[in-house]
C-alpha beads as a LAMMPS data file, in Angstrom:
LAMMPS data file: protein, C-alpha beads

278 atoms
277 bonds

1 atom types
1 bond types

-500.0 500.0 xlo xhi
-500.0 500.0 ylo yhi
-500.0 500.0 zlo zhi

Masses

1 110.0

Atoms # bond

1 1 1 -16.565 314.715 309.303
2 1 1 -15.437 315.601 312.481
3 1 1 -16.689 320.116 313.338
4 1 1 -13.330 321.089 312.602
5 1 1 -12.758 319.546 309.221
6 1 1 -14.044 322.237 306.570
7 1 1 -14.818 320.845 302.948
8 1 1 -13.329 323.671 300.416
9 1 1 -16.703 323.874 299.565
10 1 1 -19.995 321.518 298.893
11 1 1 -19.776 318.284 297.298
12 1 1 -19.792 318.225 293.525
13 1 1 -22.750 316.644 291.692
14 1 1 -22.641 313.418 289.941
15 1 1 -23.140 315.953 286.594
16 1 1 -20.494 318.127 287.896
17 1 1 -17.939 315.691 288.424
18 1 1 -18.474 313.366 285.177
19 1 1 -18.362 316.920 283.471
20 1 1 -14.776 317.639 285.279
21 1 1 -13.814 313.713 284.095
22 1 1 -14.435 314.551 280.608
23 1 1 -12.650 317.963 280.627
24 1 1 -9.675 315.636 281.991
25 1 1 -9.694 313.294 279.791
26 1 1 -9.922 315.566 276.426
27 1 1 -7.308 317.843 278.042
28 1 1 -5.163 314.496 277.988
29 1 1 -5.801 313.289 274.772
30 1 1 -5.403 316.766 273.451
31 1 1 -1.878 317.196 275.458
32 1 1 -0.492 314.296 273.862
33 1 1 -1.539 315.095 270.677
34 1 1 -0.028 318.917 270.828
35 1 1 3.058 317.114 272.875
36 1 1 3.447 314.639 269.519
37 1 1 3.061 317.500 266.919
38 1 1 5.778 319.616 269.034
39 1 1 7.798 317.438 269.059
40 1 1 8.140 316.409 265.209
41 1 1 8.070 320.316 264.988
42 1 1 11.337 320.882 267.497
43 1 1 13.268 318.393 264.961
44 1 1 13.300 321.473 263.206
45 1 1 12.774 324.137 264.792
46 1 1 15.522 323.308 267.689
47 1 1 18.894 323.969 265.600
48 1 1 17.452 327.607 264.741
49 1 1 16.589 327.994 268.482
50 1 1 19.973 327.170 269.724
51 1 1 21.622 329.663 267.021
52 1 1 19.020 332.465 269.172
53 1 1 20.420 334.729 272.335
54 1 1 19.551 333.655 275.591
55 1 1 17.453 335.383 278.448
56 1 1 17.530 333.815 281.833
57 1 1 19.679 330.842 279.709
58 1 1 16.489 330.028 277.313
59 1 1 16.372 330.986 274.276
60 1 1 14.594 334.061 273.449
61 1 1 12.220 333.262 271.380
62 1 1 11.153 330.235 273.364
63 1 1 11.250 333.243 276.707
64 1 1 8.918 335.254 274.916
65 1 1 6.556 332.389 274.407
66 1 1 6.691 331.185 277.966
67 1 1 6.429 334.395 279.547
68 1 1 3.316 335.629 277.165
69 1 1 1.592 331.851 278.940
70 1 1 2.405 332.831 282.255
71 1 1 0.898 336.337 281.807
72 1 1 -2.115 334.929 280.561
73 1 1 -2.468 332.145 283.336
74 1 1 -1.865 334.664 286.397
75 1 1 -4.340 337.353 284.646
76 1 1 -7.016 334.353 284.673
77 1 1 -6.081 333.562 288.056
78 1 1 -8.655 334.423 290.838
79 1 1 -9.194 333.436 294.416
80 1 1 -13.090 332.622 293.786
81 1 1 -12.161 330.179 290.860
82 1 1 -11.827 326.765 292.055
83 1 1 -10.494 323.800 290.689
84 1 1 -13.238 320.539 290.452
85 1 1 -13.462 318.411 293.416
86 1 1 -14.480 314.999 293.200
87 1 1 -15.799 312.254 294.923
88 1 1 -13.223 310.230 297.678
89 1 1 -14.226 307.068 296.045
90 1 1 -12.418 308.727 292.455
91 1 1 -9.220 308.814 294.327
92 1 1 -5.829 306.855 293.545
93 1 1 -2.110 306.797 294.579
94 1 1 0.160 308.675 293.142
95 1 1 2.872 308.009 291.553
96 1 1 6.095 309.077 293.080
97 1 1 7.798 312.080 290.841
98 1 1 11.007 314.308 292.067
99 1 1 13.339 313.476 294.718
100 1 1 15.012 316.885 294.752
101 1 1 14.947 317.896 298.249
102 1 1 13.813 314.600 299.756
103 1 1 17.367 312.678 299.501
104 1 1 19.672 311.919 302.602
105 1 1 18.881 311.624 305.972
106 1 1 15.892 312.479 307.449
107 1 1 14.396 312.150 311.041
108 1 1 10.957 313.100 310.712
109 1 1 10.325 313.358 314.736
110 1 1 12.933 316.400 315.052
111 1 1 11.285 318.298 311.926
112 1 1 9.782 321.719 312.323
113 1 1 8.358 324.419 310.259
114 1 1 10.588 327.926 310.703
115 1 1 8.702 330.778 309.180
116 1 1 10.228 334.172 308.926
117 1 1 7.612 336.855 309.042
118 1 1 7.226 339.516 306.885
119 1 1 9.714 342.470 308.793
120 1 1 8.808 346.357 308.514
121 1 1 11.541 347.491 306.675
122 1 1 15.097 347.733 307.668
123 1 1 14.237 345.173 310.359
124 1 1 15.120 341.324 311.341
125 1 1 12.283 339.253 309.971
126 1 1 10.444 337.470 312.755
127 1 1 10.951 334.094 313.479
128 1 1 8.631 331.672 314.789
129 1 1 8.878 327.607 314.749
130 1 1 6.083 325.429 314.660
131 1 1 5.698 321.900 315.215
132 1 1 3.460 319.189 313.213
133 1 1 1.173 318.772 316.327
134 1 1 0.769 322.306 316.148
135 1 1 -0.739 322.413 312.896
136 1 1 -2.715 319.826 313.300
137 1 1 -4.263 321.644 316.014
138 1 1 -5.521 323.873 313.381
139 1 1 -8.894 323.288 311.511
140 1 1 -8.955 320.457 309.006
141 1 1 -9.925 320.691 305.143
142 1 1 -10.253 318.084 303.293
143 1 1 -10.299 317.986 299.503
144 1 1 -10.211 315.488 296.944
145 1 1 -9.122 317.278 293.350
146 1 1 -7.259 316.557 290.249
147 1 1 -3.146 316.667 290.616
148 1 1 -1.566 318.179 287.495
149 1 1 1.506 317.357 286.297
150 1 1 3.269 319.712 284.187
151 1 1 5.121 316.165 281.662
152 1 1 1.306 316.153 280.939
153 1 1 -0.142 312.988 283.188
154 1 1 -2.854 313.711 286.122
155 1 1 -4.243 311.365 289.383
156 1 1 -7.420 312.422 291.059
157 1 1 -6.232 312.807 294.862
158 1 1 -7.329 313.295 298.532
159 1 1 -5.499 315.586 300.435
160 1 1 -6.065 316.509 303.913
161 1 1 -4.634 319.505 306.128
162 1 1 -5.093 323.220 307.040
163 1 1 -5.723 325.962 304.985
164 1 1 -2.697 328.409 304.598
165 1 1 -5.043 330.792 304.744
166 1 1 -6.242 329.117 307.812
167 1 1 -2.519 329.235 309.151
168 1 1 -2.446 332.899 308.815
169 1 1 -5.356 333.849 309.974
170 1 1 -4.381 331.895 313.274
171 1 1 -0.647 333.418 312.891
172 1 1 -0.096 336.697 311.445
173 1 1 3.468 336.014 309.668
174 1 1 2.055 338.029 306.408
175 1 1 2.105 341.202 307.405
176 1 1 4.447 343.768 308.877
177 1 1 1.901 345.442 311.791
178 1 1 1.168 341.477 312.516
179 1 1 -2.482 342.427 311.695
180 1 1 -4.393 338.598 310.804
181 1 1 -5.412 338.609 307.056
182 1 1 -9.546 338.134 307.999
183 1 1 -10.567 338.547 304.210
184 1 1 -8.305 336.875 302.002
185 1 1 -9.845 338.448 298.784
186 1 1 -8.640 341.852 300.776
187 1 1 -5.347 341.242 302.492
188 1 1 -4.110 344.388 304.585
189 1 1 -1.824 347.156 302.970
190 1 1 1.043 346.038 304.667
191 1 1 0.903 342.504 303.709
192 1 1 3.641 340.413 301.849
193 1 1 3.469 339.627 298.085
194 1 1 4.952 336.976 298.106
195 1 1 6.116 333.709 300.022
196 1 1 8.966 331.675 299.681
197 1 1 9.012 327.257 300.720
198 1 1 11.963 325.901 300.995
199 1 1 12.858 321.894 301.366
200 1 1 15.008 321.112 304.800
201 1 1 18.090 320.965 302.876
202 1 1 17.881 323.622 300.911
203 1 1 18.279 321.575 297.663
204 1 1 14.273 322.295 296.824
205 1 1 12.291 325.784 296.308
206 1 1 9.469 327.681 295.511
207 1 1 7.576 330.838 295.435
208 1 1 4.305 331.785 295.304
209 1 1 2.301 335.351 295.331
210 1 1 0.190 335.984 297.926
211 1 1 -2.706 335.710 296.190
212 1 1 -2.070 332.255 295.273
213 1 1 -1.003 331.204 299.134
214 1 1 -4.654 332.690 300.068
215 1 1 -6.466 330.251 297.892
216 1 1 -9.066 327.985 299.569
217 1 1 -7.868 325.332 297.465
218 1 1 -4.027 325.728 299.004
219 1 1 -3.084 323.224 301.874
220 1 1 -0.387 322.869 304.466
221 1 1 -0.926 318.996 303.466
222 1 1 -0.059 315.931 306.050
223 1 1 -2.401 313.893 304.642
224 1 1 -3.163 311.838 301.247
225 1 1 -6.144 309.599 300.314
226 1 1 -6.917 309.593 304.379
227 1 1 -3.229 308.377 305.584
228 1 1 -0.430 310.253 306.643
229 1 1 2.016 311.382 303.949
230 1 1 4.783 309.125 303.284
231 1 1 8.525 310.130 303.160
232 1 1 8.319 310.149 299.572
233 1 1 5.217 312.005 298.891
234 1 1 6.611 314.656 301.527
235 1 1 6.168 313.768 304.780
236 1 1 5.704 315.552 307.786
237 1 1 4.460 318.361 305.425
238 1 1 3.755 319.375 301.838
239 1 1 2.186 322.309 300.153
240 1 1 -0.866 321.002 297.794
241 1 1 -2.394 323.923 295.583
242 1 1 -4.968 323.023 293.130
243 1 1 -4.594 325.232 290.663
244 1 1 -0.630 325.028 290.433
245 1 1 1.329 322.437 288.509
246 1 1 3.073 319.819 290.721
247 1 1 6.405 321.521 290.353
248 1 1 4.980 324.268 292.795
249 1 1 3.242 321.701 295.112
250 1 1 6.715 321.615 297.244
251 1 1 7.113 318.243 299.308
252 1 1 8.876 318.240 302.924
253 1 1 8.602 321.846 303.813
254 1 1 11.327 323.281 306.224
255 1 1 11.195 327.053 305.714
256 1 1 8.655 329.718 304.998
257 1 1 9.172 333.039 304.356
258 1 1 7.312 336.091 303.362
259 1 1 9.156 338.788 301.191
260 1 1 8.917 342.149 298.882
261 1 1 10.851 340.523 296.353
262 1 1 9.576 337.410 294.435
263 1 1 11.444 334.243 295.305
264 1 1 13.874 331.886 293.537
265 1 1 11.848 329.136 292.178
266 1 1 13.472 325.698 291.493
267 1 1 12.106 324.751 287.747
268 1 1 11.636 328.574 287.185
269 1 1 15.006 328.787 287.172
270 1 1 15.405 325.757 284.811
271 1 1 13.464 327.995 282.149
272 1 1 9.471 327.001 283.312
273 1 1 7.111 329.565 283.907
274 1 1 7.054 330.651 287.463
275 1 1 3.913 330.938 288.049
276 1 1 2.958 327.636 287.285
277 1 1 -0.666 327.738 287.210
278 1 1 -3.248 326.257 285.216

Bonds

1 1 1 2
2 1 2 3
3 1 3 4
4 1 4 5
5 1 5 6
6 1 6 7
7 1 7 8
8 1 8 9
9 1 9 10
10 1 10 11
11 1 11 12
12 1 12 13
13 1 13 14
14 1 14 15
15 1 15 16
16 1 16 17
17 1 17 18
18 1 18 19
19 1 19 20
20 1 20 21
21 1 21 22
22 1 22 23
23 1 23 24
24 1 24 25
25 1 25 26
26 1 26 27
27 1 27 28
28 1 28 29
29 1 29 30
30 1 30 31
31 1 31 32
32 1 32 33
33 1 33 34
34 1 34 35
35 1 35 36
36 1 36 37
37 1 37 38
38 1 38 39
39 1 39 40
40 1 40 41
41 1 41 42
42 1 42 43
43 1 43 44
44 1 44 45
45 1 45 46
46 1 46 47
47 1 47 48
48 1 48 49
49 1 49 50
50 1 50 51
51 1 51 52
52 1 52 53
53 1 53 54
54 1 54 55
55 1 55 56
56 1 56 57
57 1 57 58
58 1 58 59
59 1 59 60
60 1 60 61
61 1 61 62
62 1 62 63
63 1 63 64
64 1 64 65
65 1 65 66
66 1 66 67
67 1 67 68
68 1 68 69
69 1 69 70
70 1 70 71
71 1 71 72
72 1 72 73
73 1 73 74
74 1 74 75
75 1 75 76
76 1 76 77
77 1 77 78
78 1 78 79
79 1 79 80
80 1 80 81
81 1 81 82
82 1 82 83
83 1 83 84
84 1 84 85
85 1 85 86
86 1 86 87
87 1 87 88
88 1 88 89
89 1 89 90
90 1 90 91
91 1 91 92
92 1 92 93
93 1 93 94
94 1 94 95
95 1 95 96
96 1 96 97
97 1 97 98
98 1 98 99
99 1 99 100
100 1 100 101
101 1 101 102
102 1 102 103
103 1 103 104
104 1 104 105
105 1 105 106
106 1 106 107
107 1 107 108
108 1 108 109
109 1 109 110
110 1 110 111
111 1 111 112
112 1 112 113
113 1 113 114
114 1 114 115
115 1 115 116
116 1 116 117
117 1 117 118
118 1 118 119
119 1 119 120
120 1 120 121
121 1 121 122
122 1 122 123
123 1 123 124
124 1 124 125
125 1 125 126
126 1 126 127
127 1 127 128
128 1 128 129
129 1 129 130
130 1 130 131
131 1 131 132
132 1 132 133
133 1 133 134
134 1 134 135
135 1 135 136
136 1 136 137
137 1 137 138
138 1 138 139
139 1 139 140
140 1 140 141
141 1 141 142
142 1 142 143
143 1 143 144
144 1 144 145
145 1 145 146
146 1 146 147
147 1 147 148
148 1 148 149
149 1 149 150
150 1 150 151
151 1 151 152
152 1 152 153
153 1 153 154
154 1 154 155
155 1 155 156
156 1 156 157
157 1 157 158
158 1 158 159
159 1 159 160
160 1 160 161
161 1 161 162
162 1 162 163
163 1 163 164
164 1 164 165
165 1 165 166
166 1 166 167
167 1 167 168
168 1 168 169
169 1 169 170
170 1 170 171
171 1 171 172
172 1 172 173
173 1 173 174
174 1 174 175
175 1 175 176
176 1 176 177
177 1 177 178
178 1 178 179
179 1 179 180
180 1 180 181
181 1 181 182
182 1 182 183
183 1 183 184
184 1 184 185
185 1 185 186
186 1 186 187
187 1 187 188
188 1 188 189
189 1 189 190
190 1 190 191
191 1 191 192
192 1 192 193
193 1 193 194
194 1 194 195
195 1 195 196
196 1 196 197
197 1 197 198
198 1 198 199
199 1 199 200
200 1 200 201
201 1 201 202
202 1 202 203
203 1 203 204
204 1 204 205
205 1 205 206
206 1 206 207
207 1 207 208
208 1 208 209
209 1 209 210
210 1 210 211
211 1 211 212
212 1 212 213
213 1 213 214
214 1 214 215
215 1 215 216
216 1 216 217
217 1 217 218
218 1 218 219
219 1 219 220
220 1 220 221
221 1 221 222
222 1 222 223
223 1 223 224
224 1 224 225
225 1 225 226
226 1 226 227
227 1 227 228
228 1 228 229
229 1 229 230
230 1 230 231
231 1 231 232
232 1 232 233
233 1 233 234
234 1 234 235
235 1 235 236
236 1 236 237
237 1 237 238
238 1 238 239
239 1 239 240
240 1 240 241
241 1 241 242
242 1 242 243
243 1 243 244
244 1 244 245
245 1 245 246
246 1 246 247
247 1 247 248
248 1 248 249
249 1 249 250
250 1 250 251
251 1 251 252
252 1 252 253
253 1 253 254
254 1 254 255
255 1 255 256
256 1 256 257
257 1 257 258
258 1 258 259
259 1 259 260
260 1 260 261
261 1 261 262
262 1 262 263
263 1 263 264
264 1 264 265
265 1 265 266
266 1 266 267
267 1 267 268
268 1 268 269
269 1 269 270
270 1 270 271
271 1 271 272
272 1 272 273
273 1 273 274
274 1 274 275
275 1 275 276
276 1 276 277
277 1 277 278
């Protein structure tokens, strides 16, 4: 471990991690179970659904239901709760999942990160570009945790690359004075709620709160299971948050942007919670 590569924090115990293993591997067996029973249940349920009014083009029944979930994720959310970290040797490939926002061409050597900073009202936001060398220049974290997908499968993973929080401190983009966010439990007055990724294209999006983009466990990601992201997995640059599903962990980032107003989310859109967490 080279002095500028920062663990998220100390190395789980063997206890620790065959603990987070079993939690994994009932939460599977329990998904498919609940995914099996839903599904002989929507057989019936769905024609009374579709008969329902719509909010946000979901049914409202079904809008209740996901929004009550998403309260009751982002009310357990904190910055001091971590997700389990493993050891490297636990780690395997990924499978490749979502294409959205990775299709056409691409020449990674011209990429670059454009971040608009959070603008004091009635004013431009402030632009700044960055290159990939440039955040690399930034200190390295290293974490090897458990990806979630939200079709209810899961890969242990190790993902290398800087801290947002990291990023922020180094550049202040989050707040309107451009004062650095030092404590991220305590981000300034004047600082954004929320931040919006968007894919090169334009074709992929999310948001996050602040809160979430201040998490330990939230990369700027350029690497995976100690090599350099591929095209597919979102190279030059992903976002990899530990406690979000993988529809918020946004491969190929182009744009950043921080904003009053909480940003268009792909899936959200689609009828998922936005939040996303777990």
């Amino acid at each position: 471990m080279t002095p500028d590569q920062q663990p998220s924090h100390t190395s789980p115990s063997q206890a620790e991690e065959q603990s987070a293993l079993a939690a994994a591997a009932k939460r599977t067996r329990r998904s498919f179970l609940i995914t099996g029973a839903l599904g002989l249940a929507g057989l019936a349920g769905w024609r009374w659904l579709d008969t329902r009014p719509t909010v946000d083009g979901i049914p409202a029944p079904l809008r209740k239901v996901l929004d009550f979930n998403a309260g009751l994720s982002n009310s357990y959310y904190k910055n001091t709760r971590l997700a389990p970290e493993f050891t490297r040797s636990r780690a395997r490939q990924i499978r490749v999942n979502g294409k959205v926002g990775l299709r056409g061409e691409f020449d990674p050597a011209a990429w670059q990160l454009n971040v608009q900073g959070y603008a004091p009202a009635g004013s431009a936001p402030r632009t700044q570009i960055f290159t990939i060398e440039q955040i690399k220049a930034l200190p390295r974290t290293e974490m090897t945790v458990e990806f979630k997908c939200i079709e209810g499968w899961s890969t242990i993973v190790t993902w290398a690359g800087v801290r947002l929080s990291d990023f922020l401190a180094r550049y202040p983009l989050a707040t309107r004075s451009g004062q650095a966010i030092a404590d991220v439990n305590q981000p300034p007055a004047d600082a954004a709620p929320y931040v919006g990724l968007v894919t090169p294209d334009e074709q992929y999006y999310v948001g996050l709160e602040l809160e979430s983009a201040l998490h330990p466990q939230t990369l700027l990601c350029y690497e995976m299971n100690g090599q350099p992201l591929t095209p597919e997995h979102g190279a030059p640059l992903r976002l990899v948050s530990a406690l979000k599903y993988g529809v918020k962990q946004i491969k190929r980032i182009g744009t950043m942007s921080f904003t009053d107003v909480r940003p268009a989310d792909y899936w959200a859109k689609l009828g998922y919670d936005w939040h996303a967490g777990h």
